[in-house]
C-alpha positions in Angstrom: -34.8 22.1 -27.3 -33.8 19.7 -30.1 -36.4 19.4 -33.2 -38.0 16.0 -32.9 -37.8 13.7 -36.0 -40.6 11.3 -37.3 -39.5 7.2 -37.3 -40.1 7.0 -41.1 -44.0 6.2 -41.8 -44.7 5.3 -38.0 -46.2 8.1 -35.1 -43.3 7.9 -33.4 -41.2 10.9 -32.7 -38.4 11.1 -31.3 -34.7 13.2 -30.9 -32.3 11.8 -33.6 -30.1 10.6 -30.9 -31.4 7.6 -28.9 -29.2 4.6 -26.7 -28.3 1.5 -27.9 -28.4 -0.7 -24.4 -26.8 -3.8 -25.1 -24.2 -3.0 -22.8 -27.1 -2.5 -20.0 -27.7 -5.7 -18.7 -25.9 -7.6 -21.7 -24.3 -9.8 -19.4 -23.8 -12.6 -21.9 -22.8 -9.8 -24.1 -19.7 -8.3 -22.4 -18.6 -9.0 -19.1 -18.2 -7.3 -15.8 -21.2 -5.2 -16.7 -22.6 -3.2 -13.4 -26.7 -3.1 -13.2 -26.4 -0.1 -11.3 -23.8 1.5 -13.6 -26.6 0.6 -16.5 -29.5 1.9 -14.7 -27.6 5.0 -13.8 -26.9 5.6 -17.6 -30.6 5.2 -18.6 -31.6 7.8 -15.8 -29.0 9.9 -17.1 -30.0 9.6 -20.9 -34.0 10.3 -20.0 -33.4 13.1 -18.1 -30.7 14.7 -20.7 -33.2 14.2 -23.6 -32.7 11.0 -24.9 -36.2 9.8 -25.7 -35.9 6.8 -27.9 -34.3 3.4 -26.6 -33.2 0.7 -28.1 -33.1 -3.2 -26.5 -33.5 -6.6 -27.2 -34.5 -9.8 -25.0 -31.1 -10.8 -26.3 -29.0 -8.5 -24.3 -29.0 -10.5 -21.0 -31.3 -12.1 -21.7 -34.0 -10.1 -20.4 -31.7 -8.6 -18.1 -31.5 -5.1 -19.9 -35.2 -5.3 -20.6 -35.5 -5.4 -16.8 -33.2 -2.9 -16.1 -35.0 -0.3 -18.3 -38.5 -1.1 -17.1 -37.3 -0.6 -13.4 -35.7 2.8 -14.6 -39.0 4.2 -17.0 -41.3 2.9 -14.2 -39.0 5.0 -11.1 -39.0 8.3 -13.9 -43.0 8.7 -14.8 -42.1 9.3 -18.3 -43.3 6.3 -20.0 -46.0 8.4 -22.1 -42.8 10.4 -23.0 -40.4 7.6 -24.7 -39.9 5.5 -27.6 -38.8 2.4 -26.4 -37.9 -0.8 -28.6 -37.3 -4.7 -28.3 -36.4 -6.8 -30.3 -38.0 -10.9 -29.9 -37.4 -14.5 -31.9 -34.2 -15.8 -29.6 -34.9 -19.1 -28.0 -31.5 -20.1 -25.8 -30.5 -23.8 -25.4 -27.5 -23.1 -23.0 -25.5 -21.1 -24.6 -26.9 -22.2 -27.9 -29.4 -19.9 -29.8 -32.0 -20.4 -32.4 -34.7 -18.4 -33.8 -38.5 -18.7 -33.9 -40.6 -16.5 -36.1 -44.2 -17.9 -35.7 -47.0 -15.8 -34.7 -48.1 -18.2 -31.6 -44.1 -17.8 -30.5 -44.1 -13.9 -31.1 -47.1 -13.4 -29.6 -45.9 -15.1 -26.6 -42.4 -13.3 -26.5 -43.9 -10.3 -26.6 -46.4 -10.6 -23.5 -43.2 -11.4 -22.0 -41.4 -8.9 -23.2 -44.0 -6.4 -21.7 -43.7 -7.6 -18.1 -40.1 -7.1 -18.2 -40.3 -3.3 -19.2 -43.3 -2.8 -17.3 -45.7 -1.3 -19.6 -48.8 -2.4 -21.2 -47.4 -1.6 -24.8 -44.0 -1.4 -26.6 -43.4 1.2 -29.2 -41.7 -0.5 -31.7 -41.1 -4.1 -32.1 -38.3 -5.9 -34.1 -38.3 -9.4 -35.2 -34.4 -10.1 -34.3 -33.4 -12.6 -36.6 -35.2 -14.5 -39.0 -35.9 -17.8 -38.9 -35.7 -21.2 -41.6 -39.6 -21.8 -41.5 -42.1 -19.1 -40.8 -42.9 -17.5 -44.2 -41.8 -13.9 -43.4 -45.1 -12.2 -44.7 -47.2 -14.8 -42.1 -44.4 -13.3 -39.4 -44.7 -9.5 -40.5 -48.7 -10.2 -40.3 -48.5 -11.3 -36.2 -47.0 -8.3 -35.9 -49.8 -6.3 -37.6 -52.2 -8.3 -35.3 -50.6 -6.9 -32.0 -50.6 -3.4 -34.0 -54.3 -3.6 -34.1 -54.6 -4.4 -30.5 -52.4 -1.7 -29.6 -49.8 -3.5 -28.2 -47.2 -2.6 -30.4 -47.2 0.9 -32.3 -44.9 0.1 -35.0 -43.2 -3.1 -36.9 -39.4 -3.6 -37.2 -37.1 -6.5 -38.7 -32.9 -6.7 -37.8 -31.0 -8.9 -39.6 -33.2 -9.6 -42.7 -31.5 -10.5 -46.4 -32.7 -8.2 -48.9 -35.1 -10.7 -50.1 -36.9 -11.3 -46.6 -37.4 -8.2 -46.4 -39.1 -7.6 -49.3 -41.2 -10.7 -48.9 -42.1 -9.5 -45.3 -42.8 -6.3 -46.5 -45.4 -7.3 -49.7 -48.1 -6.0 -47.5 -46.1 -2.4 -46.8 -46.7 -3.6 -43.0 -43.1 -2.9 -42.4 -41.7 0.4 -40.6 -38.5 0.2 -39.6 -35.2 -2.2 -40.9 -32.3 -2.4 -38.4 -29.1 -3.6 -39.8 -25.2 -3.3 -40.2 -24.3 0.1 -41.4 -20.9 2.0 -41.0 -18.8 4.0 -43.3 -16.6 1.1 -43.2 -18.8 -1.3 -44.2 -21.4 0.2 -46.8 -22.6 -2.7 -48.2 -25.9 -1.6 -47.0 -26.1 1.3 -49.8 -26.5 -1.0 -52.6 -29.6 -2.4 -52.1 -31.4 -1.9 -49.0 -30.8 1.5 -48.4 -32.4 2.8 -51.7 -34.9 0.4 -50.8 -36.2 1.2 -47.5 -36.0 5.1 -49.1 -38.5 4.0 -51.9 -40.7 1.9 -49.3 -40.9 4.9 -46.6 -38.5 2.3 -43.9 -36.8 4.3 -41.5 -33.1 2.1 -41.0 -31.8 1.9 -38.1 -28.0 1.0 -38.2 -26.0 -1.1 -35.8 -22.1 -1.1 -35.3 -22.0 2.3 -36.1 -18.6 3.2 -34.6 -17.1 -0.1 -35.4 -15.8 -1.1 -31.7 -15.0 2.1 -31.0 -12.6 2.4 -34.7 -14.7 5.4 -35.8 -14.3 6.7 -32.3 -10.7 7.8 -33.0 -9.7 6.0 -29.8 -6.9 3.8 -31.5 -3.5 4.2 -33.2 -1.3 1.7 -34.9 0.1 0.2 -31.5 -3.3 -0.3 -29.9 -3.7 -4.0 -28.9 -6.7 -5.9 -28.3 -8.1 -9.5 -27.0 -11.7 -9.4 -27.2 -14.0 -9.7 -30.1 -12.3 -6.9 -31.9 -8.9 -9.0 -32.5 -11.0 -11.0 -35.0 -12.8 -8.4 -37.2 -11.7 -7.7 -40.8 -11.5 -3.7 -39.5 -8.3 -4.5 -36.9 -6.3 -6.5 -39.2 -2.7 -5.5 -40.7 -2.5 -3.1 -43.3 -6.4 -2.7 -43.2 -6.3 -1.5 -39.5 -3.7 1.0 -40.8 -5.7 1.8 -43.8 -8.8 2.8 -41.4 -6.8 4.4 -39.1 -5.5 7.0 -41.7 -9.1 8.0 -42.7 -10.2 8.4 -39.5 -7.3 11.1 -39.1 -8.9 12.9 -41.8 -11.6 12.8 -40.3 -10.3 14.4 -37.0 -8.9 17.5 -39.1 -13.0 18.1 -39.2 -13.4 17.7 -36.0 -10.8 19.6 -34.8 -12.0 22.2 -36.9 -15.4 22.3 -35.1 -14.5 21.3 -31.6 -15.8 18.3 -31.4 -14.8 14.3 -31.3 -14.5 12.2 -34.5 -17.6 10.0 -33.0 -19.6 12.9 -33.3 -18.7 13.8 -37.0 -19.1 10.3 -38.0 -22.2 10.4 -36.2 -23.7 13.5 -37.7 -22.9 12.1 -41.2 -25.1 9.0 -40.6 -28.0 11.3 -40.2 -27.4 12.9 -43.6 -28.3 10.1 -44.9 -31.9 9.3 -46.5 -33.5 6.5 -44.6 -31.9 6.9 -41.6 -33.4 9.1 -39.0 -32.5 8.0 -35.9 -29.0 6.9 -34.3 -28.5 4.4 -31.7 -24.8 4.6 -30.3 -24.1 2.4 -27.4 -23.2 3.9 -24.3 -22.1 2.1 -21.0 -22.0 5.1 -18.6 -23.9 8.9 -18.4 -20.4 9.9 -20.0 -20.6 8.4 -23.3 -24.3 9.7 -23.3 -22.9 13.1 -22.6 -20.7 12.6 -25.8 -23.3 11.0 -28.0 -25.3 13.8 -27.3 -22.8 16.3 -28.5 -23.7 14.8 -32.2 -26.9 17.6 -32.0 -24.3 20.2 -31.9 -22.4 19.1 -35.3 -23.5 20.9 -38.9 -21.7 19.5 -41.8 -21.4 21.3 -44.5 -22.6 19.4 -48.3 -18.6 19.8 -48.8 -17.9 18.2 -45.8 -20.5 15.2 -46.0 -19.2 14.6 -50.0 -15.5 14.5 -48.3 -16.4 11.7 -45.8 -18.0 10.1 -48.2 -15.1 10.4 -50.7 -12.6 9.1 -47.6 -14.6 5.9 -47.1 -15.5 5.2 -50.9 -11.4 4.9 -51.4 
């Protein structure tokens, strides 16, 4: 049975290893996604453990929201799960823009609610931020729903070091879900130390970099989707990254286990962050996620990852 860890200052527990779902119903994410496929890997994930999960009106939109309410609803184990959304997308076609104001977020969330089919959501994210709503006045919308119970805990994603300490002047903030990898570690300057200090669990996102942390590529792999323009999958970079993830693998070999996993475990080494949210497609890559729970690093090991990414 795998120890339950608290969600920073919230009442939410949960197993360190939850589901990032925007490839569940993300159809104007990633294409030739299968509902059934998605609903199949949620079943799979409840019933193997995996209590907390992550989504986002985004990821469809609404689609993956539906997809998961449809799945908690057929289990009975509402009462058992952390679930979270994320609101403050308004679509235009295919153009997006953002709306923080408490009459919008009030709105998005009833929504929000009928799509997962439950009368309250466990923790709720602000998305993005947006150019008008005073992000105190935002945060404090949230708190209102709080009170009514129909959230349990406040989150903000995508918020500059200095929204988030305006949104936070009240201490109303719980969570802070951002980009975080050990290739990009920009994070650990400022609002890493920062949510420590204020008690914020952070969450990351990208935390395999498109699989590069996965150990899935070498220096001939090819690609044509979004990964052929990211900084990581350039030229000598790409090669740079690949070498370190080879050290890497000389751990995980040395524990039977993937490179994901190790990278994985490291993450939750790591002060504010309690809780991991790798993506997952299919009950396979839960199955492997999963496998994180069976990792120990050692404080020599951690320090050498650490050392590998800081060169």
């Amino acid at each position: 049975m795998t120890e339950k860890v608290q969600i920073g200052k919230t009442d939410l527990y949960v197993n360190p290893v939850g589901i990032g779902t925007n490839k569940i119903g993300g159809h104007n994410l990633f294409p030739n996604l299968n509902n059934e496929q998605g609903k199949d890997t949620v079943r799979f994930a409840i019933n193997n453990g995996v209590d907390f999960i992550d989504t986002a009106y985004l990821y469809g939109p609404g689609y993956s929201e539906e997809l998961i309410g449809e799945v908690v609803q057929e289990t009975g184990k509402r009462s058992d799960l952390v679930i979270a959304t994320k609101v403050s997308p308004i679509f235009n076609g295919n153009e997006m823009s953002h709306d923080n104001s408490p009459a919008f977020l009030k709105e998005e969330v009833e929504k929000s609610l009928k799509r997962l089919k439950t009368d309250y959501i466990d923790l709720l994210y602000i998305h993005y931020p947006d150019e008008n709503t005073p992000k105190d006045e935002a945060v404090g919308a949230l708190k209102a729903l709080k009170d009514e119970g129909k959230i349990r805990a406040i989150g903000l994603s995508n918020f500059s070091m200095d929204q988030l300490k305006e949104a936070n002047k009240d201490g109303y903030v719980d969570v802070y879900q951002g980009e975080y990898s050990l290739l990009n570690r920009e994070a650990e300057k400022e609002l890493l130390p920062y949510a420590l200090e204020q008690n914020i669990s952070f969450v990351q996102f990208f935390p395999l970099v498109a699989g590069l942390l996965a150990g899935k590529y070498n220096k001939d792999s090819k690609f044509d989707d979004l990964r052929a323009g990211l900084p990581y999958f350039q030229g000598e970079t790409f090669k740079n990254n690949l070498e370190k993830v080879e050290q890497i693998r000389n751990i995980a070999n040395g524990k039977d286990t993937d490179v994901a996993n190790i990278v994985l475990a490291w993450y939750l080494t790591r002060g504010a962050i309690d809780v991991i949210i790798p993506g997952a497609k299919n009950p396979d890559q839960v199955q492997s996620n999963l496998k994180t729970l069976d990792v120990t690093l050692t404080n020599e090991e951690i320090e050498t990852i650490d050392r590998i990414f800081k060169s």
